[in-house]
N, C-alpha and C positions, 0 to 999 in steps of 0.2 A: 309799358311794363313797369310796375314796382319797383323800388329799390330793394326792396327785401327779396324779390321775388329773383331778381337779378344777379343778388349776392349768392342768393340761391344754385343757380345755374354755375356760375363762376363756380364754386365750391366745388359742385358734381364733374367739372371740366379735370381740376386741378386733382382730384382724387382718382381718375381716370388714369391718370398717366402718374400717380405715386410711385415712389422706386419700390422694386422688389426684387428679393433671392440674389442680392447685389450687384443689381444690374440698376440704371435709372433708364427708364426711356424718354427718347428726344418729343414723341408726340406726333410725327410724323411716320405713318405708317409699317410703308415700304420700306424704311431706313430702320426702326426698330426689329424688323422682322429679319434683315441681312445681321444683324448685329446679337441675334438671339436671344432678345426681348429689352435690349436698350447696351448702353454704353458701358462696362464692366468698373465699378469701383476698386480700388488698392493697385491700382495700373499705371503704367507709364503712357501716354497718349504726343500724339503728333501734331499741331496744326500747321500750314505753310500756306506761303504765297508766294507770285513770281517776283513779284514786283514791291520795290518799298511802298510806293503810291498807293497798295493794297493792304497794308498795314491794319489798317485801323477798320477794314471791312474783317480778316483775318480775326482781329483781336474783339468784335463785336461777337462774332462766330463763338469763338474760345470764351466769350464771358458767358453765352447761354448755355453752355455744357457746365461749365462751372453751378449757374442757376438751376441746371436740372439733376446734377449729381447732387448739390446739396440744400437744396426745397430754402435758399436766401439766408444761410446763418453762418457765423462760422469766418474768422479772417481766410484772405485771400492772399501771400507772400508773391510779390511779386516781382523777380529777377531781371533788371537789364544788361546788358552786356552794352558798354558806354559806346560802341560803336553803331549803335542803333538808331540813334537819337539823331545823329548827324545828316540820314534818310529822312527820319519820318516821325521826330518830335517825340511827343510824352504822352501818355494819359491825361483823357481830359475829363477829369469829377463831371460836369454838367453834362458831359456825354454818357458816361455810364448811369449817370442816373435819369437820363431821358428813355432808355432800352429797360428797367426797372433794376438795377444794380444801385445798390447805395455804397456811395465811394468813401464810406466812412468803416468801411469794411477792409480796404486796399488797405497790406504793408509793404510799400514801393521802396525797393532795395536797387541804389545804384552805385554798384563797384566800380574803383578807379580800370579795373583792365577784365579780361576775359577770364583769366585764370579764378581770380577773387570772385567772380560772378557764379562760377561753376563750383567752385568751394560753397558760396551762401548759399546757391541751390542745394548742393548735398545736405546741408547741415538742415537746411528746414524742411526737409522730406523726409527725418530721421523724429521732426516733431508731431505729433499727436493731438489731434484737437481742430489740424485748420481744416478750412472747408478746400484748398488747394494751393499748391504752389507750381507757379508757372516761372519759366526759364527761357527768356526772350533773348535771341541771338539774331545775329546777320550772316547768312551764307551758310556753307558748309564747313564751317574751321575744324582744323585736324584732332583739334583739343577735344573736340564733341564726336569720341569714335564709338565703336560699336560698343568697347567695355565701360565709359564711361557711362550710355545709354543704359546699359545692362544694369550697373552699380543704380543707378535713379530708380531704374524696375523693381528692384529689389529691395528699396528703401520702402518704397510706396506700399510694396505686398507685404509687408514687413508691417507696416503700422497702417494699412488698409486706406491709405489719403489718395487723394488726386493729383498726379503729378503730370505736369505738359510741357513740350518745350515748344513754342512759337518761333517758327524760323521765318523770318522778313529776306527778300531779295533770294531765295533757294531753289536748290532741284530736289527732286527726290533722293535721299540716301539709304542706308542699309541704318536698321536702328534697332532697340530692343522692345522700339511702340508696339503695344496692341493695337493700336490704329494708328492709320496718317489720314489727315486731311486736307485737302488743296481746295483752297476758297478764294471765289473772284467776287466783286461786287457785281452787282448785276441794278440797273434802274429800278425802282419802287413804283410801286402803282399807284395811279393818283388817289388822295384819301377822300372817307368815305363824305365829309364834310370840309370844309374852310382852316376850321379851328382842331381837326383832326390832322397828326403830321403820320405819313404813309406808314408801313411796318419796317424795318430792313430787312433787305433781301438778298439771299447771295447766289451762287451756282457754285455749290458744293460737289466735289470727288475724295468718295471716301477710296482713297488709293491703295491701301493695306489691310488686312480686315483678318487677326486669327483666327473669327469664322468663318473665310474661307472666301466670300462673294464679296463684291465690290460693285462700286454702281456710280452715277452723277444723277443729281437733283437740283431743282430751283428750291430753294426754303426760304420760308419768313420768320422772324421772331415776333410771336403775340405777347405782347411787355406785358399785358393786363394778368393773362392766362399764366406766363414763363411757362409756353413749352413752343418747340420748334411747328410749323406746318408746312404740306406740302403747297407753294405757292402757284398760282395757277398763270400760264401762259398769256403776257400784255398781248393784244391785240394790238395788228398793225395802224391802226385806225386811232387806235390812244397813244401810240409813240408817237404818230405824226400828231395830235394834239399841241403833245408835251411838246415839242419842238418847234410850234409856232406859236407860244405864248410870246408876253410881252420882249421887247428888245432893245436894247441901247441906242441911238441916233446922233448923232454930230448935234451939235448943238446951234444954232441960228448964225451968231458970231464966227462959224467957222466949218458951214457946210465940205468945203473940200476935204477938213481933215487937221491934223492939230500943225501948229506953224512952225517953221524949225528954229531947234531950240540953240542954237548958233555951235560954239566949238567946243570944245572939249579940252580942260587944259588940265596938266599933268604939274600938278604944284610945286613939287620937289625939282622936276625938268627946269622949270620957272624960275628958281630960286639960286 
């Protein structure tokens, strides 16, 4: 196939799923149809996960919603609550821009404590112009109640923006979200080539839904396209593949195992 011919295609994909009547859709069917024609803009939105360890599948999730509310333009404000980083690190630029995000977009805001954090989020959901602001916390702290959620809601409807709070290490709460979502990583299927790396893929639970249905999927993110798909079921035949590729071995010098490494001394004890 052509390259023109190609770009071609790609266009016609990318105009398929354009936003409309203020709604963007993810691209994936079934979830746009629960959602009554996509993801509603000037909304406050939910993403979570159980686990810190899930972070960064979570926060993959939350940047293709961002990509498909705002077609790649537009700053991203991005809120930590410094007790996060202590789990599960930081943004990584070369990561966001392997999934097609350009991390030259990110304005990463890190407040000394929780209160300060929930202040910059209000403040920049009251601005005009970004393409979203997210509000990354850990847990359910009491600081993040219903009225506060409420107050974010209303900023958003207020100046029509994208606003989200990413909760890492959490349960389900009561909140003023037009949606929540619960996203686990889930294996990638192996790519289609050597020099191809797979898509990411999660198992998403849209848990909340003010239209009313709620549902769980496997999705993939197409970087190329920026739109969500519904990803289809690894065979048991390609997991047990992926699981006996290559593997580490003792090394000649020391078939049994590594040799002990004698005692352990407590310097200060010593001294």
């Amino acid at each position: 196939m052509s390259s023109q011919r190609r770009i071609a295609d790609l266009s016609g994909i990318v105009r398929a799923h354009a936003p409309v009547s203020g709604r963007a859709p993810l691209g994936a069917e079934v979830v746009d149809r629960l959602l009554g024609g996509g993801l509603v803009r000037g909304a406050l939105h939910e993403v979570r996960c159980d686990h810190a360890r899930e972070i960064a599948a979570a926060s993959g999730f939350l940047i293709g919603l961002i990509e498909r509310l705002h077609a790649s333009s537009g700053r991203v404000v991005w809120v930590v609550d410094p007790a996060t980083s202590f789990d599960a690190g930081t943004l990584f630029p070369q990561g966001l821009a392997q999934i097609g995000f350009d991390p030259a977009r990110l304005v990463h805001v890190l407040p000394h404590d929780l209160a300060t954090a929930l202040w910059a989020a209000d403040e920049a959901v009251k601005c005009r112009g970004l393409a979203a602001v997210v509000l990354q916390i850990r847990g359910n702290p009491a600081r993040l109640d219903l009225t506060a959620t409420r107050r974010l809601m209303l900023r958003a409807q207020e100046n029509g923006g994208f606003a989200c709070v990413l909760r890492q290490s959490a349960e389900a709460q009561a909140s003023a979200a037009v949606t929540r979502w619960h996203v686990r990583a889930e294996s990638s299927a192996p790519p289609g080539a050597l020099w191809t790396p797979p898509a990411p893929r999660w198992r998403v639970t849209l848990e909340k839904n003010r239209e009313g249905r709620t549902g769980e999927w496997s999705l993939a993110w197409n970087s190329e396209c920026k739109v969500f798909e519904h990803a289809p079921e690894i065979r048991s035949e390609t997991r047990s593949a992926e699981n006996s590729g290559p593997r580490l071995y003792p090394s000649a010098e020391r078939p049994g195992g590594a040799a002990q490494m004698g005692q352990v001394v407590a310097f200060e004890a010593a001294s």
